[in-house]
C-alpha positions in Angstrom: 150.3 90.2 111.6 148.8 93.8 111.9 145.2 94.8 112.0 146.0 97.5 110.0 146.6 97.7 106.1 148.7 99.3 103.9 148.2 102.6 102.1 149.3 100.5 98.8 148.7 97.0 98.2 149.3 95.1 95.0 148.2 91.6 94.3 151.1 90.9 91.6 153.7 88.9 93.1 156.8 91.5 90.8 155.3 93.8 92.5 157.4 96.1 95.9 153.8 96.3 97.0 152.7 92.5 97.4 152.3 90.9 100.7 151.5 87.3 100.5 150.9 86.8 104.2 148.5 90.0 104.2 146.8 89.0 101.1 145.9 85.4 102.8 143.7 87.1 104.8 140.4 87.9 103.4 141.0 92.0 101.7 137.6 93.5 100.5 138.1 96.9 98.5 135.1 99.4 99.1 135.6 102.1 95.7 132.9 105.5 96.0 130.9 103.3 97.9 130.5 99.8 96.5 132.4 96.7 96.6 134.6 95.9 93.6 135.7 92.2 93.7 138.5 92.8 90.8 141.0 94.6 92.2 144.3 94.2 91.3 146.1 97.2 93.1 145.4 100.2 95.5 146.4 103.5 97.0 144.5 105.0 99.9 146.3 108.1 99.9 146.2 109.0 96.3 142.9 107.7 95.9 143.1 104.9 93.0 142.6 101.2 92.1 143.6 99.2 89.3 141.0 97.0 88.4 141.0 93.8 85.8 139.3 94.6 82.4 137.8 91.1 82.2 139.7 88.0 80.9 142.4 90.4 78.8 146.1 90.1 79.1 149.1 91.9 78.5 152.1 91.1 76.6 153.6 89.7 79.3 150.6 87.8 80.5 149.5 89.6 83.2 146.0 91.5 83.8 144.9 94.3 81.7 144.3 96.9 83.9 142.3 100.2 84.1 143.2 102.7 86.2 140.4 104.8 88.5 140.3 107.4 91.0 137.8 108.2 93.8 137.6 107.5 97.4 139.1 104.1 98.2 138.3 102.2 101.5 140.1 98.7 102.0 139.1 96.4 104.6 139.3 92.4 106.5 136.2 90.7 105.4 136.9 87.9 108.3 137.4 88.9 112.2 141.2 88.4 113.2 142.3 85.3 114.0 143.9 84.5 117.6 
């Protein structure tokens, strides 16, 4: 598995950006600065996240999300394994 993440990374399993072996690992999201914990989707390059607006759902069930741009740094909150 690579050190290395993606420029896009989504946690919802429909979506072409999910990676469940990457997403095993421990992700942590650094947005302008400070740590957001409810992420749902990011793009480096572009410079957004989608974050959860609390406990609401779509019509389809899934997270309501709110987009947000700004400087976006992902990162492995535990040391690789091996």
């Amino acid at each position: 598995m690579p050190d290395t993440l993606p420029d896009r990374l989504s946690t919802d399993p429909d979506s072409p950006y999910y990676d469940a072996e990457l997403l095993a690992r421990d992700i942590g999201i650094r947005f302008k600065g400070a740590e957001k914990t409810n992420v749902e989707e990011y793009c480096v390059s572009e410079g957004w996240v989608r974050v959860a607006v609390g406990n609401k759902r779509d019509r389809h069930g899934k997270p309501l999300t709110l987009k947000l741009t700004g400087a976006v740094e992902p990162y492995f909150r535990d040391p690789p394994v091996g």
